[in-house]
C-alpha positions as CSV (number, residue, x, y, z in Angstrom):
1,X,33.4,15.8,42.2
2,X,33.8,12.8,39.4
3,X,29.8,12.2,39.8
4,X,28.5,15.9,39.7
5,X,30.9,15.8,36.5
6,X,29.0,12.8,35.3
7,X,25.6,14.3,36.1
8,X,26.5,17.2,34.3
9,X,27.6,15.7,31.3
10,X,24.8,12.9,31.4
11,X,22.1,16.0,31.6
12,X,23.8,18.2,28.6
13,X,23.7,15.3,26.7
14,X,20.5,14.4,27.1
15,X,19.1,18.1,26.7
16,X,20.8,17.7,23.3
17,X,19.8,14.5,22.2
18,X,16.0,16.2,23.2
19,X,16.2,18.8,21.4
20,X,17.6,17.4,18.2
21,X,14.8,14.7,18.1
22,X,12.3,15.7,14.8
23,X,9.1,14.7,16.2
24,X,7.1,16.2,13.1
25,X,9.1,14.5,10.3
26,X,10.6,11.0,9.8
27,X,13.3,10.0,7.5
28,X,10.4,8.3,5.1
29,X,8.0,11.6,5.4
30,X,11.0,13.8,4.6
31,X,11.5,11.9,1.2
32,X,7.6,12.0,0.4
33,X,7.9,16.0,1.2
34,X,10.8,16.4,-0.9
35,X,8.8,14.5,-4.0
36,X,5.8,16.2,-3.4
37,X,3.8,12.4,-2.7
38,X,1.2,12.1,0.1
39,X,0.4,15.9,0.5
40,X,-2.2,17.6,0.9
41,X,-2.7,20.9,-1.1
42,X,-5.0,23.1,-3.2
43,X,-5.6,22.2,-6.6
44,X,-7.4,25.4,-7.7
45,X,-8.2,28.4,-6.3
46,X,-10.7,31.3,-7.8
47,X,-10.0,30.2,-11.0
48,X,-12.1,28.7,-13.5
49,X,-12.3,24.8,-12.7
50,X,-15.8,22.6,-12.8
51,X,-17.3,19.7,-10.6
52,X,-15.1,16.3,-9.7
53,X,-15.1,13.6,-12.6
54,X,-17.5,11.6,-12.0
55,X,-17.8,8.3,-10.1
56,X,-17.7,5.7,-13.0
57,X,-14.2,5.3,-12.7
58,X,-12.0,3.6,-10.8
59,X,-11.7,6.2,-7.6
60,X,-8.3,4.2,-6.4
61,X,-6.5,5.1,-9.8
62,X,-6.8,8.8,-9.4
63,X,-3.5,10.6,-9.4
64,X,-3.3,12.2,-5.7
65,X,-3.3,16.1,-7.2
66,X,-5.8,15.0,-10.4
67,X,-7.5,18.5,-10.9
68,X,-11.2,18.7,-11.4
69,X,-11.0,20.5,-14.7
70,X,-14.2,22.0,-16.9
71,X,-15.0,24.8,-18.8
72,X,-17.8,26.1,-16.5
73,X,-16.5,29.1,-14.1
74,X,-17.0,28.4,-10.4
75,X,-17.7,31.3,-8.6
76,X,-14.9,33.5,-6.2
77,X,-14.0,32.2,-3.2
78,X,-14.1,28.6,-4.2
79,X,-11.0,25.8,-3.7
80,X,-10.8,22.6,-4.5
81,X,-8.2,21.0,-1.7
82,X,-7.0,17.4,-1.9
83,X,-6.6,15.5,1.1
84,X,-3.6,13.4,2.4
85,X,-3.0,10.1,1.1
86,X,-4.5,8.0,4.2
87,X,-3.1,4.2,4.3
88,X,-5.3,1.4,5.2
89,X,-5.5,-2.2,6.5
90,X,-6.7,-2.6,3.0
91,X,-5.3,-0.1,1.0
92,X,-5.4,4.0,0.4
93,X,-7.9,6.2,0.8
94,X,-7.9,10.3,-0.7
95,X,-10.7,12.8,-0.6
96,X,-10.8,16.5,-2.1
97,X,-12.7,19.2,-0.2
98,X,-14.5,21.8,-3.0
99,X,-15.3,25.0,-0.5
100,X,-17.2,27.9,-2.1
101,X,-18.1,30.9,0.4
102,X,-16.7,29.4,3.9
103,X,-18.6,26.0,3.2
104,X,-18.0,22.2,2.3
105,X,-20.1,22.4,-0.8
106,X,-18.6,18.2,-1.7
107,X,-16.3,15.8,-0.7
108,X,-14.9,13.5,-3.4
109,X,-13.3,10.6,-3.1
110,X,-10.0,10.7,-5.4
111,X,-8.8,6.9,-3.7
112,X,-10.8,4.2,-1.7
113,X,-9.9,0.9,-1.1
114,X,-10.3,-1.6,-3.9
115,X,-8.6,-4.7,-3.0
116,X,-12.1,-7.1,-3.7
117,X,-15.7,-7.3,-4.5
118,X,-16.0,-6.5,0.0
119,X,-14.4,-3.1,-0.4
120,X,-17.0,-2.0,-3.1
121,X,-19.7,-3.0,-0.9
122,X,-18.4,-1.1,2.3
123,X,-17.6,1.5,-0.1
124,X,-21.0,2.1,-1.9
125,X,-22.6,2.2,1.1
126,X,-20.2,4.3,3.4
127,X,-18.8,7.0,1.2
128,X,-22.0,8.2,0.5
129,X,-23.0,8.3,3.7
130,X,-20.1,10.0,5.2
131,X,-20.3,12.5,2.6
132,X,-24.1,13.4,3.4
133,X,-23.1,13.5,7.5
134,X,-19.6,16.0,6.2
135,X,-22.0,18.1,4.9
136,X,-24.2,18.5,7.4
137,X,-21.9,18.8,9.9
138,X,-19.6,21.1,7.8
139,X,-16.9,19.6,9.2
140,X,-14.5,16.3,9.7
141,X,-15.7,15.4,12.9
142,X,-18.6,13.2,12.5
143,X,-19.4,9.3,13.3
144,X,-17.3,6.3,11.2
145,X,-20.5,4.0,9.8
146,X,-20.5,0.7,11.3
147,X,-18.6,-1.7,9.7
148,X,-16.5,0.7,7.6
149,X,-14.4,1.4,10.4
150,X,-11.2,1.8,8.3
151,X,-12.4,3.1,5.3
152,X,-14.5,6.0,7.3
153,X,-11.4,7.2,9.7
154,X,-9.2,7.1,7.0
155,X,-11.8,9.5,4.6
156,X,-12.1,11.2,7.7
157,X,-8.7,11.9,8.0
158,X,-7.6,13.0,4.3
159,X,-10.9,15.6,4.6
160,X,-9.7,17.1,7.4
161,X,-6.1,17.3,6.3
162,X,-7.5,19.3,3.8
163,X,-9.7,21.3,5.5
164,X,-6.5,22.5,7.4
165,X,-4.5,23.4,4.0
166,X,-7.6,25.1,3.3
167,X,-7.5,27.1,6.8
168,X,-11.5,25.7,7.1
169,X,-12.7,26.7,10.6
């Protein structure tokens, strides 16, 4: 009788202790929710807003919801959706999504790595080119390039974070 009592109470708690266990959200994540940091989210919507700032700054400055502002109108059924903030080996990458009419029309990077002269090599050459294979594909899953393994998974993974705020097939 003692050890079915045992069993028993060994089982309830542990059914307990299951189902009180927050999988989604850690104690860190909660506080970056609360403050609004490392979200994704839409920056505009059909509303008048132009093309990304251009890429003569430095990309790993940008504030992580830094609208795209302009006076020319885009047209109805446009967003422009910022990605999570994605950390590296060698720092944090961001992307933003612009989607007119059901398509990825660009992908810009808001962050990129920028620790030395090494990450502006990778990243001249790679972000281009995972923005051209993004747009083909219309979609986050394509191929990392070779030898920006990091940089590429991590743009990867902002895009597609907001591809799902944006509820992109």
């Amino acid at each position: 009788m003692r050890r079915i009592t045992i069993g028993i109470v060994s089982t309830i708690s542990a059914v307990v202790l299951l189902f009180s266990y927050r999988t989604s959200i850690t104690a860190t994540a909660a506080g970056a929710l609360a403050t609004g940091a490392n979200r994704p989210g839409i920056v505009s919507s059909p509303a008048p807003a132009g093309p990304p700032p251009a890429g003569s700054g430095d990309p790993g400055t940008a504030p992580p919801s830094a609208p795209a502002t302009s006076a020319a109108p885009r047209p109805a059924g446009s967003l422009v959706v910022n990605g999570t903030v994605v950390d590296t080996r060698y720092g944090p990458v961001q992307v933003q999504a612009h989607i007119s009419n059901s398509k990825i029309t660009d992908v810009v990077p808001l962050r990129l790595t920028s620790g030395d002269r090494r990450d502006e090599e990778i990243n001249s050459y790679a972000v281009p080119q995972l923005r051209q294979e993004v747009l083909q594909a219309q979609s986050a899953n394509v191929d990392v390039v070779s030898g920006a393994t990091y940089t590429s998974e991590a743009y990867l993974r902002s895009l597609q974070a907001a591809l799902d705020t944006a509820h992109f097939h």
